[in-house]
C-alpha positions in Angstrom: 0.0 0.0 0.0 1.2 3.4 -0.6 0.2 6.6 1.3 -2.1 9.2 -0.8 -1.2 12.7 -0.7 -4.5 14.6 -0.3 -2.2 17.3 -1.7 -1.5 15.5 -5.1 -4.7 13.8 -5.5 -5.5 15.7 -8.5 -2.4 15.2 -10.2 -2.0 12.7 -12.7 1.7 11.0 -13.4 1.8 10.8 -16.9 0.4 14.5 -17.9 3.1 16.7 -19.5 1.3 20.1 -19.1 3.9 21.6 -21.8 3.3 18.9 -24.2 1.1 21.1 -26.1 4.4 22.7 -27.0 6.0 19.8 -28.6 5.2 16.9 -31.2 4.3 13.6 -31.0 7.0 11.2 -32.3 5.1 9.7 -34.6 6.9 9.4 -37.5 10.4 9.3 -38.3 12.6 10.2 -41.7 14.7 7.3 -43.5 17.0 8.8 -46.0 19.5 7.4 -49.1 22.5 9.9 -49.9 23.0 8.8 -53.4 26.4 10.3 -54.5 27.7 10.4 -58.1 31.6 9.2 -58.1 32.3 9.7 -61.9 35.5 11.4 -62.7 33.6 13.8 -64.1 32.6 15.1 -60.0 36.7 15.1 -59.5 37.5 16.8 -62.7 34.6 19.7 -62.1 35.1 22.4 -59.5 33.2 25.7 -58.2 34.1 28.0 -55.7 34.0 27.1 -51.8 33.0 29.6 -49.0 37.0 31.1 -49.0 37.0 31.6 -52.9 39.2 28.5 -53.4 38.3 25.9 -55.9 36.8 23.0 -54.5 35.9 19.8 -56.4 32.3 18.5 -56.7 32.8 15.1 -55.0 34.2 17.7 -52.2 30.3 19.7 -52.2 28.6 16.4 -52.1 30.9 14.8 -49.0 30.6 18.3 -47.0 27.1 18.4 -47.2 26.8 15.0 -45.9 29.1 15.3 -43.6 27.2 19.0 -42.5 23.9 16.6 -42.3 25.0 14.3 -40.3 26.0 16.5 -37.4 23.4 18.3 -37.4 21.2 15.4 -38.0 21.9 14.0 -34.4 20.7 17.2 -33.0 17.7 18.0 -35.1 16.1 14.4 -35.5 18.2 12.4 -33.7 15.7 9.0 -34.5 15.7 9.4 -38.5 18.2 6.9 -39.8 20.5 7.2 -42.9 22.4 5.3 -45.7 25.7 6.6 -47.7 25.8 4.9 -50.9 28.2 5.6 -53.9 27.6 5.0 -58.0 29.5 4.5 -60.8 32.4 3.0 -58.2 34.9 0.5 -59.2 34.3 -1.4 -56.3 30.9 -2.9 -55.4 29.8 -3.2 -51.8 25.5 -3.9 -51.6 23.7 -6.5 -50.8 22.4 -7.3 -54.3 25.8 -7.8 -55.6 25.3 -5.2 -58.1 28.5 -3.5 -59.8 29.2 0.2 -59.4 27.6 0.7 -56.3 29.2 0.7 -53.0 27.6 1.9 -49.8 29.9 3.2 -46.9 29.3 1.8 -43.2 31.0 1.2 -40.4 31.5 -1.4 -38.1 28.3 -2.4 -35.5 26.0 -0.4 -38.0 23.1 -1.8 -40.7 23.4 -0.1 -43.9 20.5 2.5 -43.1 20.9 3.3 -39.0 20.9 6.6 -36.8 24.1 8.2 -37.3 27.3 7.3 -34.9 30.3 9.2 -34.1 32.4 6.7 -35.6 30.3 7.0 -38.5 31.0 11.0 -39.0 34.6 10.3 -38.2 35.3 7.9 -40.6 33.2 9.7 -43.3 35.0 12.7 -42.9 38.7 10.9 -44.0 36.8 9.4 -46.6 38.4 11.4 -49.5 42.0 10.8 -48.5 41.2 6.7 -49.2 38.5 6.7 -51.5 41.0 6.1 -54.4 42.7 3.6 -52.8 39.5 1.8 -51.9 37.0 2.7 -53.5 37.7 4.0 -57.0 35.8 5.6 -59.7 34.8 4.8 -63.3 32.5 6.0 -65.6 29.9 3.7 -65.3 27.5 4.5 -68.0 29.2 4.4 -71.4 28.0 2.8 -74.9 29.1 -0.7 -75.8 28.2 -1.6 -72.1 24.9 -2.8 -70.6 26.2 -1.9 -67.0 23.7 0.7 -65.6 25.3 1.8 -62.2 22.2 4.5 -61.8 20.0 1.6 -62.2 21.8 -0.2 -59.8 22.0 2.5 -57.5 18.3 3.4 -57.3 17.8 -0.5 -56.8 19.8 -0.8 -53.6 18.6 2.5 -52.3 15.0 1.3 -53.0 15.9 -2.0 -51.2 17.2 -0.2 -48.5 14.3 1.4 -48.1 12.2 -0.7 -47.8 12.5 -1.1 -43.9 9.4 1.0 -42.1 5.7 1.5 -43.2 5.3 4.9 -45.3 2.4 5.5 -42.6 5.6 6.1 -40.0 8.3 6.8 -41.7 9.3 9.8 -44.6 11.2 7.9 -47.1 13.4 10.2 -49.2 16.4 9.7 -51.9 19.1 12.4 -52.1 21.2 12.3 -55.5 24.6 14.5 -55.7 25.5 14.5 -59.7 27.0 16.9 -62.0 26.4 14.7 -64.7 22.7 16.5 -66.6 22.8 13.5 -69.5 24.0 10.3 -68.0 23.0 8.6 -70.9 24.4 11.0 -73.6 27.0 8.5 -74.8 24.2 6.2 -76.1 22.3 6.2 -79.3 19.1 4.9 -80.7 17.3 2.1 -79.5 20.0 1.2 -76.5 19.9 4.6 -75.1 15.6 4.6 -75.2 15.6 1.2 -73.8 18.2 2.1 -70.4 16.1 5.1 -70.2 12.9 3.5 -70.0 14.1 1.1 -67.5 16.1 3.6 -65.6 12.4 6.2 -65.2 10.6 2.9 -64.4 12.8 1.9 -61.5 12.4 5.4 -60.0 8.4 5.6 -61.1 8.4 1.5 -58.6 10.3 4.0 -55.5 7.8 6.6 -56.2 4.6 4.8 -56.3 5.8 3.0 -52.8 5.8 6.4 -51.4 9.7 7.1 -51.7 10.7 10.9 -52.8 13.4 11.3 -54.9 15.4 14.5 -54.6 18.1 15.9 -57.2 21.0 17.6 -55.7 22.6 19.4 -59.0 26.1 20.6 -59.0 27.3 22.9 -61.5 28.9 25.8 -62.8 27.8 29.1 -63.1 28.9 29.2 -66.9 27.6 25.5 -66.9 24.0 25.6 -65.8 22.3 22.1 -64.9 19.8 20.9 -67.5 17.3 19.5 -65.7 15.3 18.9 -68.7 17.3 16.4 -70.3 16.9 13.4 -68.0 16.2 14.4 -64.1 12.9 16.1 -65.2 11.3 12.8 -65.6 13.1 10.8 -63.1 12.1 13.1 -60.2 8.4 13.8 -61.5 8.6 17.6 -62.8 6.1 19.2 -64.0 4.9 22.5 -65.3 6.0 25.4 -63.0 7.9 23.1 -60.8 10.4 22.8 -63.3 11.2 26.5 -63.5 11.4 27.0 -60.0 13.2 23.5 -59.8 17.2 25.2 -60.2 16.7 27.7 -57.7 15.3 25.7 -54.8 17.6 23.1 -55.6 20.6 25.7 -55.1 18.9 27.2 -52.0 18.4 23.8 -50.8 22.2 22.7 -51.3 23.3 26.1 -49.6 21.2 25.4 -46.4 22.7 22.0 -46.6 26.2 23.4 -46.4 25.2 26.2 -43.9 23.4 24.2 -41.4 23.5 25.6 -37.9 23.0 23.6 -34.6 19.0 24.4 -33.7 16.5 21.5 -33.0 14.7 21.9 -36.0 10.8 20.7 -35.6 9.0 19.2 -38.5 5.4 20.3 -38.5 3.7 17.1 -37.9 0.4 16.8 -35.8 0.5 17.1 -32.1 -2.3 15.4 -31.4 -5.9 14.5 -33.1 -9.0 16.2 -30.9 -12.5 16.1 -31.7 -14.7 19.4 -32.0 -17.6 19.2 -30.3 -19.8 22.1 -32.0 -23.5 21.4 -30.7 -26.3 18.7 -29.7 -24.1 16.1 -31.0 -22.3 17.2 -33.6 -18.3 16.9 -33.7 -15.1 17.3 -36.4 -12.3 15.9 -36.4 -9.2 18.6 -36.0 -5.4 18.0 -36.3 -3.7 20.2 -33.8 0.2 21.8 -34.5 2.4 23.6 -32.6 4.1 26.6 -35.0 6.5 27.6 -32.4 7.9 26.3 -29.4 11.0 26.8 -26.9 14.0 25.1 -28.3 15.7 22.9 -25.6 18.9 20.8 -25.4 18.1 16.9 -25.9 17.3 14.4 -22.9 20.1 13.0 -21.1 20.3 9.4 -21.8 22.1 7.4 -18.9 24.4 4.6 -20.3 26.1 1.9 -18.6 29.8 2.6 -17.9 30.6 -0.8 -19.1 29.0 -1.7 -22.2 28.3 2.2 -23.0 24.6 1.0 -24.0 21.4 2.7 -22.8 20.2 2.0 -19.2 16.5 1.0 -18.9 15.0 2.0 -15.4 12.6 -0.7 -13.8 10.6 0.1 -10.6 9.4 -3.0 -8.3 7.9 -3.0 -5.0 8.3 -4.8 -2.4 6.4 -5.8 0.8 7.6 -3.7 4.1 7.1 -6.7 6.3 8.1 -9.4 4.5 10.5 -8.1 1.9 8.4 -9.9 -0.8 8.0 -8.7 -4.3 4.7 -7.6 -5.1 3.0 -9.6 -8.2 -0.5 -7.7 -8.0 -0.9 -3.8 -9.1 -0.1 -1.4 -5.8 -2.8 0.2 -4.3 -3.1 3.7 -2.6 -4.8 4.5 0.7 -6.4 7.9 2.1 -8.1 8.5 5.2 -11.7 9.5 6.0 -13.1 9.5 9.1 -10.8 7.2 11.0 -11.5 4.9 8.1 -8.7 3.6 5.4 -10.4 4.0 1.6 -8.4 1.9 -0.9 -8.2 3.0 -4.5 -6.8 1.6 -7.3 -4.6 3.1 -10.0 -7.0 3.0 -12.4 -9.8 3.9 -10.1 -7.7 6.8 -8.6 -7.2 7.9 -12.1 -11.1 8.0 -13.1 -11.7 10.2 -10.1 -9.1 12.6 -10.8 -10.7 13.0 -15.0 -11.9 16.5 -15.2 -11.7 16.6 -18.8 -12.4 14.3 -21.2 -9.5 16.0 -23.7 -12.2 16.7 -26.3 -12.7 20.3 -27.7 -15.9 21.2 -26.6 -17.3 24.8 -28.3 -18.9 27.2 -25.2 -19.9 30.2 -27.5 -19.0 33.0 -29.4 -17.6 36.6 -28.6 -16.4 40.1 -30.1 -12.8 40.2 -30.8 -12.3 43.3 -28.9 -13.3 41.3 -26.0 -10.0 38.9 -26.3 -6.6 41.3 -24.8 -3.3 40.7 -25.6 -1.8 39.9 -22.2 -4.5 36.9 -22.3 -2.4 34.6 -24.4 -0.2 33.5 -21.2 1.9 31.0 -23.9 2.2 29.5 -27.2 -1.1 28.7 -28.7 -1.6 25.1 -30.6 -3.0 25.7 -34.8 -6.2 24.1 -35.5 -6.7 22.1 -39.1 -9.5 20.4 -39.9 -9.0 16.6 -41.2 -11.5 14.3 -43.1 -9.2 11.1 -42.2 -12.1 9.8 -40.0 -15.2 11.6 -39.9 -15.9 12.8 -43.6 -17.4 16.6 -43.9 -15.3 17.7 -40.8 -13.2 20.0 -43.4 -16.5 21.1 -45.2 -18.0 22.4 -41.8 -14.7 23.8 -40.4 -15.0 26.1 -43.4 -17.9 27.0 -42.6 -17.5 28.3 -39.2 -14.0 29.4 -39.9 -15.3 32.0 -42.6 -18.3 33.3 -40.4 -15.9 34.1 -37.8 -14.0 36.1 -39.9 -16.9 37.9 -41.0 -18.6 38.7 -38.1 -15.4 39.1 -36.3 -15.9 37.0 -33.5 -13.6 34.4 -31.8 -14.6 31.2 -30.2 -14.9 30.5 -26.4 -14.2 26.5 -25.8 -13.4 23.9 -23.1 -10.2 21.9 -23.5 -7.4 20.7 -21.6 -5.8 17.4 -19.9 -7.6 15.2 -17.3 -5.5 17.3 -14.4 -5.7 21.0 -16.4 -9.2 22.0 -17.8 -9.1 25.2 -19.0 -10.6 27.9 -21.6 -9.6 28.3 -24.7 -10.2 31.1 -27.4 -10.2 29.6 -30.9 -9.2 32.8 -33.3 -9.8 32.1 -37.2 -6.7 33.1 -39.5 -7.3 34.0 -42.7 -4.7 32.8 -45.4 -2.1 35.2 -47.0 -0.6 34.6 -49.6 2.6 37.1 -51.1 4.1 36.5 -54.8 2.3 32.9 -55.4 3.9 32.2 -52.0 1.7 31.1 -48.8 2.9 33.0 -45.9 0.0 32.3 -43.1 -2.3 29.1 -43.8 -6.0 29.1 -43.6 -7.3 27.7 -39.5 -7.8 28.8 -36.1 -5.0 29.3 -33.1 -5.8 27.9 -30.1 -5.0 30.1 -27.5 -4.9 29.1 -23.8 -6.9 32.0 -21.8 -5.6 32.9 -18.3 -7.5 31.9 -14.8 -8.6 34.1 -12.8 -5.7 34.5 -10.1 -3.3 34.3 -13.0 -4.0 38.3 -14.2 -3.0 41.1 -11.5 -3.5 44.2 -11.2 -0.9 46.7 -12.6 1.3 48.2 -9.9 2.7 51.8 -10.5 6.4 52.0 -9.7 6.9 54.8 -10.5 4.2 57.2 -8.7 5.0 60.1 -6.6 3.5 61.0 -3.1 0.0 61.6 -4.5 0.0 57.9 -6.2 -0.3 59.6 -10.2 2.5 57.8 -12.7 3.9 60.3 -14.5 3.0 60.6 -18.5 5.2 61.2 -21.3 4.8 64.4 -23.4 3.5 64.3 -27.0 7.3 65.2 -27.9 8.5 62.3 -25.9 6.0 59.9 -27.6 7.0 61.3 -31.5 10.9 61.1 -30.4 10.0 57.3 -29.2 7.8 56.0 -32.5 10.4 58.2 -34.1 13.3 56.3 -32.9 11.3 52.7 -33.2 11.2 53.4 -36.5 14.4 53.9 -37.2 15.5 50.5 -35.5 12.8 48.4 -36.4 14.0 45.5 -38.4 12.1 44.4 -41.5 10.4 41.3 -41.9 11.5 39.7 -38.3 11.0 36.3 -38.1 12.3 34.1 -34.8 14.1 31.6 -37.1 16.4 34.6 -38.1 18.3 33.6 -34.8 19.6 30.9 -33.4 20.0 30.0 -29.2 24.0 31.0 -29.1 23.9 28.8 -25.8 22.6 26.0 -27.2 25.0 26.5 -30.2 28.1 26.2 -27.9 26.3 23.0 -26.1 26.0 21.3 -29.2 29.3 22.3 -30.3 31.1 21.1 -27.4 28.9 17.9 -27.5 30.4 17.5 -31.0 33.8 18.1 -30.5 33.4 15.4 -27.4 32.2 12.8 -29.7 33.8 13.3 -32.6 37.3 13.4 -30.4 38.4 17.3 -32.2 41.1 19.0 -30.6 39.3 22.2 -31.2 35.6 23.6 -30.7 34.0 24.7 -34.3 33.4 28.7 -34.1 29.6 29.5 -33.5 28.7 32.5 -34.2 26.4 34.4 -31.9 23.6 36.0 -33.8 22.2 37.8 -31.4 24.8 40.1 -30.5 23.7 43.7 -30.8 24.5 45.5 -34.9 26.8 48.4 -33.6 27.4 48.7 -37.5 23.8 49.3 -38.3 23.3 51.6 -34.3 25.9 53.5 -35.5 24.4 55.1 -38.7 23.5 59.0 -38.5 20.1 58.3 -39.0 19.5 56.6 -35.5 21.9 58.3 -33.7 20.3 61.2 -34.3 16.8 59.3 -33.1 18.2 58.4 -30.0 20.2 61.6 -29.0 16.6 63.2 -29.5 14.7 60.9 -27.4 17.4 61.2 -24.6 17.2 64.3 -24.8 13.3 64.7 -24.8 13.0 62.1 -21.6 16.0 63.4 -19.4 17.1 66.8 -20.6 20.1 68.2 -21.2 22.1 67.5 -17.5 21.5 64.0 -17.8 24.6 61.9 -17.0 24.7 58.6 -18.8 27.0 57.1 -16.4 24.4 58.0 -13.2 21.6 57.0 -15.3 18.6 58.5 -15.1 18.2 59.4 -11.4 19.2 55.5 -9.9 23.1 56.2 -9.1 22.4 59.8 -7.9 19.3 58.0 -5.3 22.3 55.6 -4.5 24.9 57.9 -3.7 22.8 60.1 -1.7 21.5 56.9 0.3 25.2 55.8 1.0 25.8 59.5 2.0 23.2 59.3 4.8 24.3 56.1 5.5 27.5 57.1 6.5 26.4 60.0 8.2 24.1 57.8 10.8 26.7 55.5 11.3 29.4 58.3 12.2 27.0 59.3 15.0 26.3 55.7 16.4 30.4 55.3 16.5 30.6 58.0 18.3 29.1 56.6 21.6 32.1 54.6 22.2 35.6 55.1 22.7 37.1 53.1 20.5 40.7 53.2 21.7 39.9 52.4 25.1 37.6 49.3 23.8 40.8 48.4 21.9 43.1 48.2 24.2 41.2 46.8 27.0 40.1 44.0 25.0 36.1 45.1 25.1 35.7 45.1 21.4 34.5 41.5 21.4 31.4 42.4 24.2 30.1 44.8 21.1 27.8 43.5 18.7 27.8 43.0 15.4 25.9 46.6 14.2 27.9 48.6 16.5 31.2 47.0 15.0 29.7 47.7 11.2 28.7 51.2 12.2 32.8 51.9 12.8 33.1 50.5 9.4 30.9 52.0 7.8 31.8 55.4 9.1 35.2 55.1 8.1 34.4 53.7 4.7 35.4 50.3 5.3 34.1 46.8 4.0 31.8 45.2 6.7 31.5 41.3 5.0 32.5 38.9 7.9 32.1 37.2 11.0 32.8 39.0 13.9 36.7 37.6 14.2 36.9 39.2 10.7 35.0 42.7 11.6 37.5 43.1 15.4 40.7 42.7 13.2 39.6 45.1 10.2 39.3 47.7 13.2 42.4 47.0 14.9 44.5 46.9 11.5 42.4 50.3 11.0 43.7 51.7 14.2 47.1 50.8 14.1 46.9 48.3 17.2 
């Protein structure tokens, strides 16, 4: 039996009250790097980052490299593969020639990433030709399709997971536009054929392929010439295809150390509208706090993950318990036993369904009552058909009569309000910038709002006001420093760059810690122009006149100095009682007490930290004796 805290009766174990915040790992991403080892990647070259000439193969095995760090810190469950075409050597399980993949020891082929793995990847390029090798793989007079063969294994690969749980993806690094431009006639149609066909099979099982192009600015990709079809472009997609590929390759290179989120659904609630009726709603959280990963306790032997296991065991007897443990209060003299799951029912406020309460005026809903995050609401037809068709529905009457929606929601151990606020969509260049739903936003309790206290009254309790020249200096000057088209991805955490680059340089065994550069220190470049200096010296000088001291501040250090004035001055009056010389040589300065000891030290500017030992010798070193 276990003793129930009358206290804790109401709260429940398993509730996460922040996991509104944070996704469900539901699903997970499996991905194929597919990397082109022609000599034609050695041979070509572009520009790195410090204007020297890097080679392809080089891109390909930094962005890799860049992915996989990062990819322990971002989505540290997804699982990868590293696999090489047009090789000389052949390393796959399908036997196939001209395709090798890369793995280390105690690793399948498509795992989470390892240290060892990173570390070994990284010295790839100084053995590659010693080990690996490359050929051109695809050339007429020869049958041997190493592209073929490479989708094959990656395919095979892939096969591992359901598409309902996992995010299968290819990722091919080539240079190469025309693999097939040797061939001629009906050869080159036929490779072709069965080339698109092997990546239609990966498509149609729910596998992406992506194209990773690498070229030269005077030698621009053609897409159109093979990849087009092999990838499924179409229409706009392939105008648009060359730039996002470039982006995409740049971010892959650039990568910086932030817990990237994907936005899968939180949760699936039900909307209960009225006499019955419900939806079915996915729920997503756009932004949440970015925090460093859970510790993971491993055993100091076999380095592998520690499992915790609770038992109990009978006080009396010292037997282990079989049955499920039951908890006691008492009533009246009288011992009640609950079980967990009885215990549980009682404590179930909430039922964790949406339930809609009514409808009020936006001007009703303040900005200091969204207290945190709030979750995004999207309808979903996945189980109860016409939930979309009626979302819409109340979603655009909202908006038109401008009204938000007051609802019941919450865990079993945190009922609470909730305002549901439609968004409309907007959309900039073609481009979807906010996406048609509602935000759920988690409205205050009573006891949680307070009254505003005014610091800064005088004797009659009025704050004081600003002028209407102090408040045009202010918007002045906020306009002036405002930055254009903020976003909170602009930044990363600095803090949790150096974590995770200190974690990395632990495990990878580096003698040095990368560089991370802290985005959030303040643009002195940009403070510095005329424009806002001469916005601030304005507002300075409309808020604290023209005798202000900056080092004082405005008022604080002269309140200060004037308080440690009449400090001093009170305790130059309290030492003056005694005679300090006589107490000093008679040994009486021990019978004093620890006030009338500071009040000497204070009066002759002197520290006063301590114990008493400490405060008698200050004064005697002071005196001379």
């Amino acid at each position: 039996m276990m003793d129930l805290d009358p206290d804790d009766i109401f709260r429940d174990e398993d509730d996460d009250l922040g996991n509104e915040f944070y996704e469900k790992e539901a699903t997970k991403e499996l991905a194929v790097y597919l990397v082109d080892a022609s000599p034609k990647m050695f041979s070509s070259t572009s520009p790195n980052e410090d204007g020297k000439d890097e080679t392809h193969f080089d891109v390909a095995l930094s962005c890799i490299s860049q992915s996989l760090k990062t990819q322990i810190i971002n989505r540290s469950y997804d699982e990868v593969a590293i696999c090489f075409f047009n090789t000389r050597e052949k390393k796959n399980l399908q036997d196939l020639n001209g395709v090798y993949l890369f793995n280390v020891a105690d690793r399948d082929y498509l795992d989470r990433p390892t240290a060892r793995l990173i570390k070994e990847f990284d010295l790839i390029e100084e053995s590659f030709t010693k080990e690996i090798g490359s050929k051109y793989g695809i050339v007429s007079g020869s049958r041997e399709n190493s592209l073929y063969n490479a989708l094959w294994v990656a395919q095979a690969l892939l096969r591992k997971g359901s598409v309902k749980t996992a995010c299968k993806r290819m990722l091919l690094f080539t240079n190469e536009d025309d693999p097939f431009g040797s061939f001629k006639g009906a050869s080159k149609i036929d490779m072709i054929r069965t080339t698109l066909q092997r990546a239609k099979d990966a498509r149609d099982l729910g596998i992406s392929i992506e194209l990773l192009p690498l070229g030269r600015p005077e030698e621009e990709f053609n897409v159109s010439l093979f990849y087009a079809d092999l990838i499924g472009l179409e229409g706009d997609e392939l105008a648009q295809f060359i730039p996002s590929a470039g982006e995409k390759l740049e971010d892959m290179k650039d990568q910086l150390r932030k817990r990237m989120f994907k936005k899968r659904i939180v949760r699936k609630i039900n909307f209960l509208i009225a006499n019955g009726l419900s939806i079915e709603l996915n729920t997503y959280a756009l932004i949440r706090p970015t925090v460093p990963g859970a510790i993971t306790w491993l055993d100091s032997v076999t380095n592998r993950a520690l499992k915790a296991e609770r038992s109990f065991f009978c006080a009396d007897t010292g037997a282990l318990l079989q049955e499920s443990t039951k908890r006691i209060q008492i009533y009246k003299n009288e011992t009640i036993k609950l079980s967990v799951d009885e215990l549980s029912e009682i404590k179930r406020i909430s039922t964790g369904n949406l339930r809609l309460l009514g409808f009020k005026p936006l001007s009703c809903l303040k900005d200091y009552h969204n207290l945190r995050p709030s979750t995004f609401l999207f309808p979903s037809d996945e189980d109860i058909i016409g939930s979309t068709r009626l979302f819409i529905a109340v979603h655009r009457s909202m908006l038109r009569l401008k009204r938000f929606g007051v609802a019941f929601y919450g865990s079993s151990s945190r009922p609470q309000l909730v305002a549901l606020v439609a968004q409309e969509e907007i959309i900039i260049a073609g481009g979807q910038v906010e996406p048609p739903g509602m935000h759920m936003i988690y409205l205050p309790y009573s006891d949680d709002i307070r009254d505003i206290e005014e610091l800064h009254s005088d004797s009659n309790g009025t704050a004081p006001c600003a002028t209407d020249e102090q408040i045009k200096n202010a918007a002045a000057l906020m306009k002036r420093i405002d930055l254009k088209d903020f976003s909170v991805c602009q930044f990363a955490n600095p803090a949790l760059q150096r974590h995770y680059a200190v974690l990395q340089a632990l495990a990878l065994e580096e003698d040095e810690i990368p560089d991370i550069n802290d985005e959030t220190v303040p643009d002195e470049e940009g403070m510095s122009r005329p424009g806002v200096v001469k916005s601030l010296e304005e507002f300075k000088l409309s808020v604290y006149g023209e005798n202000y001291q900056e080092e004082n501040g405005p008022g604080k250090a002269v309140d200060a100095s004037k308080k440690r004035k009449a400090a001093a001055e009170l305790a130059a009056k309290e030492s003056a009682i005694h005679d300090w010389g006589e107490l000093a040589d008679n040994g009486k300065l021990k019978d004093l007490t620890v006030a009338q000891l500071k009040c000497y030290l204070t009066a002759h500017n002197l520290p006063v930290a301590g114990k008493k030992e400490a405060l008698i010798s200050r004064i005697l070193t002071h005196m001379g004796k």
